[in-house]
C-alpha positions, 0 to 999 in steps of 0.5 A: 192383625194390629200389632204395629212388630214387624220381621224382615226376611231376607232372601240372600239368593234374590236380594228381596226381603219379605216383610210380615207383621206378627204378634206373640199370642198368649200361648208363646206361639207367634202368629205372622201376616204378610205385609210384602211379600216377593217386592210386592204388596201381599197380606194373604199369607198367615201362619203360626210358629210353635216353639218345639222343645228338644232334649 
């Protein structure tokens, strides 16, 4: 993954903040890549948020 946007997630109960790379696809759908995950260097995880649209 290229994008250079990052999200930070904080983990209140523990204080460790996970950091992921992610990108807005074409689709609207966001694609994230870990970059640190749990305090450590970690870009195994990948996954894809979809916006759902309630009534």
């Amino acid at each position: 993954m290229d994008s250079k946007r990052k999200y930070y997630e904080l983990h209140k109960t523990d204080n460790v903040t996970d950091i992921y790379n992610y990108e807005v696809l074409a689709n609207g759908d966001v694609k994230f890549q870990s970059v640190e995950m749990m305090g450590k260097k970690d870009n195994t995880y990948v996954f894809t948020d979809t916006k759902i649209n309630e009534d």
